[in-house]
N, C-alpha and C positions, 0 to 999 in steps of 0.2 A: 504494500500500500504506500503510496505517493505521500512523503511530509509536506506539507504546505504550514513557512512560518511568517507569523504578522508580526510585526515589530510598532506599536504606537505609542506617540510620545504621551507619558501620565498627564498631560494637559488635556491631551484630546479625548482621552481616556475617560478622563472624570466629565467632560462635555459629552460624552455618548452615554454613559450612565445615568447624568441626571436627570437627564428627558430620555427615556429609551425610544418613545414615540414620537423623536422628529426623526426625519428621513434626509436633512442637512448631514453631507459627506466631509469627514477628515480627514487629512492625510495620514498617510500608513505606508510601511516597507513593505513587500511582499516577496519573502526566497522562497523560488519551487528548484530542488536539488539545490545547484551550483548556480542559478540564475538569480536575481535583484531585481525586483519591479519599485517604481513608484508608484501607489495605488490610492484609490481615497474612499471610505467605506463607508457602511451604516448599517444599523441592525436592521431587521426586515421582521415580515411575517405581521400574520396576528394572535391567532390562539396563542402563536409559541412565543411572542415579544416578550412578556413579562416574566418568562421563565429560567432560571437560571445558568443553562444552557441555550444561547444563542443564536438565532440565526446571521446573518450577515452580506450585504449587497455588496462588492468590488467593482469598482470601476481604473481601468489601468490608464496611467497618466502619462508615466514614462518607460517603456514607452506606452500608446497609445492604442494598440494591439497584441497581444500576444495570441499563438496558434489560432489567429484566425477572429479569435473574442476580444472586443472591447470592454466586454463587463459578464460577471460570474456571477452565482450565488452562490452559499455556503451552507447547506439547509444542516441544519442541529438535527432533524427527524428524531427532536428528544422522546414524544410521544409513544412512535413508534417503536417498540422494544425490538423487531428486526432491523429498522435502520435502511430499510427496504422495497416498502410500497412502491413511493413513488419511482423508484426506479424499474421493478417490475412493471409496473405499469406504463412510464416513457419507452422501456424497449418492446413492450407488446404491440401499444400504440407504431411504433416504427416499423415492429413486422407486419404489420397490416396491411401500410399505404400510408399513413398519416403523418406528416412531418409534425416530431417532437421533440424537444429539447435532449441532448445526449448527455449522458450524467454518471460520476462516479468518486468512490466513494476515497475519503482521504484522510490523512492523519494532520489536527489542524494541532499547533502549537500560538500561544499570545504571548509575546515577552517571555519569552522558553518557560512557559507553562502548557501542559499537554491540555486542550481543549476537548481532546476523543475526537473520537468518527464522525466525518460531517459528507453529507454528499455533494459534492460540487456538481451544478446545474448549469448549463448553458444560459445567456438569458435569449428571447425568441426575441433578437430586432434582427435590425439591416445589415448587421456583419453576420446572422446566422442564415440569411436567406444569400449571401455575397459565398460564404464559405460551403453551401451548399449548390451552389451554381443557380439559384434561381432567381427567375426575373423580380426585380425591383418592384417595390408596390405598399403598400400606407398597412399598419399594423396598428391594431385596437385591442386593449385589453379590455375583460369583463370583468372590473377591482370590486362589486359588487353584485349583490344578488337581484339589482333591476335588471339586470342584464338577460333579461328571459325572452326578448325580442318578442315582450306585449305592450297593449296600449294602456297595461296596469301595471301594476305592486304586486310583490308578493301579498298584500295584505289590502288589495284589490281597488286600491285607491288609481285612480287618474293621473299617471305619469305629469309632469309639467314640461318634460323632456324629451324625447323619444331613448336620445341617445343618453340619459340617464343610467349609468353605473357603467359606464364606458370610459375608460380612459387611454388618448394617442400616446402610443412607445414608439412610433416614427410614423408622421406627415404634418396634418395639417386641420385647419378647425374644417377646410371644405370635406374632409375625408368624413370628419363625421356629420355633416348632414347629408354626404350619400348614405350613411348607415341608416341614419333617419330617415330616410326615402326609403330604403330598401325595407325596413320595418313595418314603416306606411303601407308600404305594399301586400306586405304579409296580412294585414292585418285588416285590409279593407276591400283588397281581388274575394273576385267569386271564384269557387274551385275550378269553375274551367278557366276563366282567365288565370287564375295562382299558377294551374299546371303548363299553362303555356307559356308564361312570363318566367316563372321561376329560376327555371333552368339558363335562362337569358345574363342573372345574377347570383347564382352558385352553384357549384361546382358538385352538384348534386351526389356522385358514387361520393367525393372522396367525405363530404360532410356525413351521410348513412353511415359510411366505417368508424366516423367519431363516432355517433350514437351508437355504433354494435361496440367499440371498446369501449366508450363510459357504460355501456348497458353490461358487458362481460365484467370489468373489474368494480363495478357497481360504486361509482362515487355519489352518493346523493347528492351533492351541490356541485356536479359537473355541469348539468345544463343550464344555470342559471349565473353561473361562477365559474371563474378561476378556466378560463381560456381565452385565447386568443385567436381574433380576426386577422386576417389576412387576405390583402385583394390583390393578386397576382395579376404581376403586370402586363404579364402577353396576353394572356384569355380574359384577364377585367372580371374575375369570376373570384367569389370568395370563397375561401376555405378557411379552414378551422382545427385549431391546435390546442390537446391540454397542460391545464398548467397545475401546480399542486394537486396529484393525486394519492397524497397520502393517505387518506379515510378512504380504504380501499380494500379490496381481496379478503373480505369478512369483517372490520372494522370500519370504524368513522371516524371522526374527525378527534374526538377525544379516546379514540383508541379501547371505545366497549366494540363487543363483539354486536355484529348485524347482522338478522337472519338475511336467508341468502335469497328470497324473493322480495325484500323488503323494497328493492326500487323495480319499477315495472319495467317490463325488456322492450316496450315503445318508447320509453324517457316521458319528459312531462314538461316539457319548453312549449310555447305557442309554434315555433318554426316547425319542428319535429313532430307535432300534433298536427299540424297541416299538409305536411309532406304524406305521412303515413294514413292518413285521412281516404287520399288516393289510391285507387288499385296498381295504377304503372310503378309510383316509387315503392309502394308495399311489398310487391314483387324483387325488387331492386333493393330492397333494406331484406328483406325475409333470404334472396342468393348469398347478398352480404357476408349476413349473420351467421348464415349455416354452412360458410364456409369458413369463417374465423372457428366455427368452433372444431372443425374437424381437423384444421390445419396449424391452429394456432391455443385456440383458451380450452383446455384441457389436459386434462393429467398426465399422458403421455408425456407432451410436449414441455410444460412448465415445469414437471416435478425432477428433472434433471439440472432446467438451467436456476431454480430453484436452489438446490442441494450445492453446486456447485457456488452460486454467489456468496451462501450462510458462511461456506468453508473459507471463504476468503475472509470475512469479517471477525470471526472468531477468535483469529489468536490477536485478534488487538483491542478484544471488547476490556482487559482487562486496565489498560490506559486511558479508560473513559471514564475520570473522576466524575460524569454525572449520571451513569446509567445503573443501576440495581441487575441488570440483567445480567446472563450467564450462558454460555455455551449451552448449557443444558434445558438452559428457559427459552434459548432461540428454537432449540430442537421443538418443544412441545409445541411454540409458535406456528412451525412450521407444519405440523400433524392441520393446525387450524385452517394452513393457508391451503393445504392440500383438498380438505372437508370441505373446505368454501367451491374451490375451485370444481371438484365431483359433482355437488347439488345445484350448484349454478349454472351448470352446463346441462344439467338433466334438468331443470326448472325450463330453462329456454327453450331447449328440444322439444319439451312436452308443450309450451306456451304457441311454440310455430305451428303445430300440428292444425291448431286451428285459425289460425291467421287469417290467412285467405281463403272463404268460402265458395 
């Protein structure tokens, strides 16, 4: 496992302590091996901000790039006692079709103090679509849970906004009142016009593969949260990337166990209630799905690259001054992730059967 160490001066130190919750960046050293970056940081997250174990945003100064990234995360995944989720879930997301953040896991040190196991994250801007070769084009986070692409609230009150609980990681304010257009649209076409227009404005298969992997690793606030837009710039067509998927693979967000049909395998967003509404995309979401699971979200396939991940984190769970956990607690973890991953895949099989009548 890869040391990653931060060096920041006790000045800036006690400035990021005393408000955990500004997102104002300070300077920091940053050695990965034999290399020195100039960096400039800040904690990140929400559930995890106030917790003793940290998360942490990087942005590189000097230089200005490295492999490709201008800026990292450093997720703490203190919750999570594998340290794991979200990564299982960015590379299954990847085997699908779906571009997601590539991620792995590192030994952080602060002022030669052992921080533990943290997963370093890509963040999704304009050097991760540069370093991926794809076309240039305006990227929108969903930092909130308006972000359901309706004319409501979760709690069904009348938006003031369209593009409410959205926030630009790279363009411009016009970018977001095409989102608001595009929303409008969802939200006010008749199904035949929806199904003939739609397709015009996203990128219809690769958007279905999100909802068959948030529907496989079961995030409850994937459809509404914690992804990202992206409007590719040859085809002008959006697509869709997840972001924080650790309340995942039989857990949530505070890391109790969820039974395993607890989110429905259509999801519950206005956009994916629309699309699936229709027989052509139903058909096209139902090939989807019941080809991730034969080839991809199932036992065979995960309980290998499973086993093999745990074995890499293990022998350095015990320089995690902040985790309780133990080689032997990952093990049973695992037994969970396994059971999740069985009945999940047997819940959706049995849920497609009737799908389409």
């Amino acid at each position: 496992m890869l040391k990653y160490e931060l060096y920041i001066n006790p000045k800036w130190l006690r400035k990021l302590n005393k408000d955990i919750w500004n997102d104002d960046l300070v300077p920091a050293d940053l050695k990965i091996g034999e290399n020195r970056y100039s960096v400039k940081i800040s904690y990140r997250g929400n559930v995890i901000r106030d917790k003793k174990k940290k998360s942490y945003r990087i942005v590189f100064e000097k230089p200005t790039i490295v492999d490709g990234a201008h800026e990292i995360i450093l997720n703490a995944e203190f919750i999570d006692v594998t340290m794991s989720r979200n990564k299982l879930s960015f590379d299954l997301f990847d085997r699908i079709g779906v571009i997601a953040p590539h991620s792995k896991h590192v030994l952080l040190y602060v002022n030669g103090y052992c921080k533990g196991i943290y997963l370093e994250i890509e963040s999704f801007d304009q050097y991760l679509l540069e370093k991926r070769k794809l076309p240039e084009g305006p990227i929108i986070y969903a930092t909130n849970n308006r972000a359901n692409f309706s004319l409501l609230t979760k709690k069904k009150e009348l938006k003031t906004r369209l593009s409410q609980g959205y926030t630009i990681k790279f363009g411009n304010t016009e970018d977001l009142e095409e989102l608001e257009q595009f929303i409008a649209m969802i939200n006010t076409l008749s199904h035949e016009e929806f199904e003939k227009e739609v397709p015009k404005v996203l990128d219809i298969n690769q958007y279905l593969k999100w909802v068959a992997g948030v529907v496989c690793t079961q995030n409850y606030d994937g459809f509404i949260h914690n992804y990202a837009l992206y409007k590719n710039g040859k085809t002008q067509l959006y697509e869709i990337s997840p972001w924080d998927h650790d309340g995942t693979w039989g857990r949530n967000i505070r890391g109790r166990l969820m039974e395993y049909d607890y989110v429905p395998f259509t999801g519950y967003n206005t956009l994916t209630a629309r699309l699936l509404h229709l027989t052509s995309f139903k058909r096209k979401y139902k090939d989807i799905l019941s080809n991730i699971l034969e080839q991809h979200f199932n036992s065979k396939v995960q309980e290998p690259i499973i086993n093999e991940l745990f074995e890499t984190i293990k022998p350095y769970m015990s320089l995690d001054p902040y985790i309780t956990s133990t080689p032997d607690k990952i093990d049973e973890e695992k037994e969970v992730i396994f059971d999740f991953i069985q009945k999940r895949n047997d819940y959706i099989r049995n849920e497609l059967t009737t799908f389409i009548k």
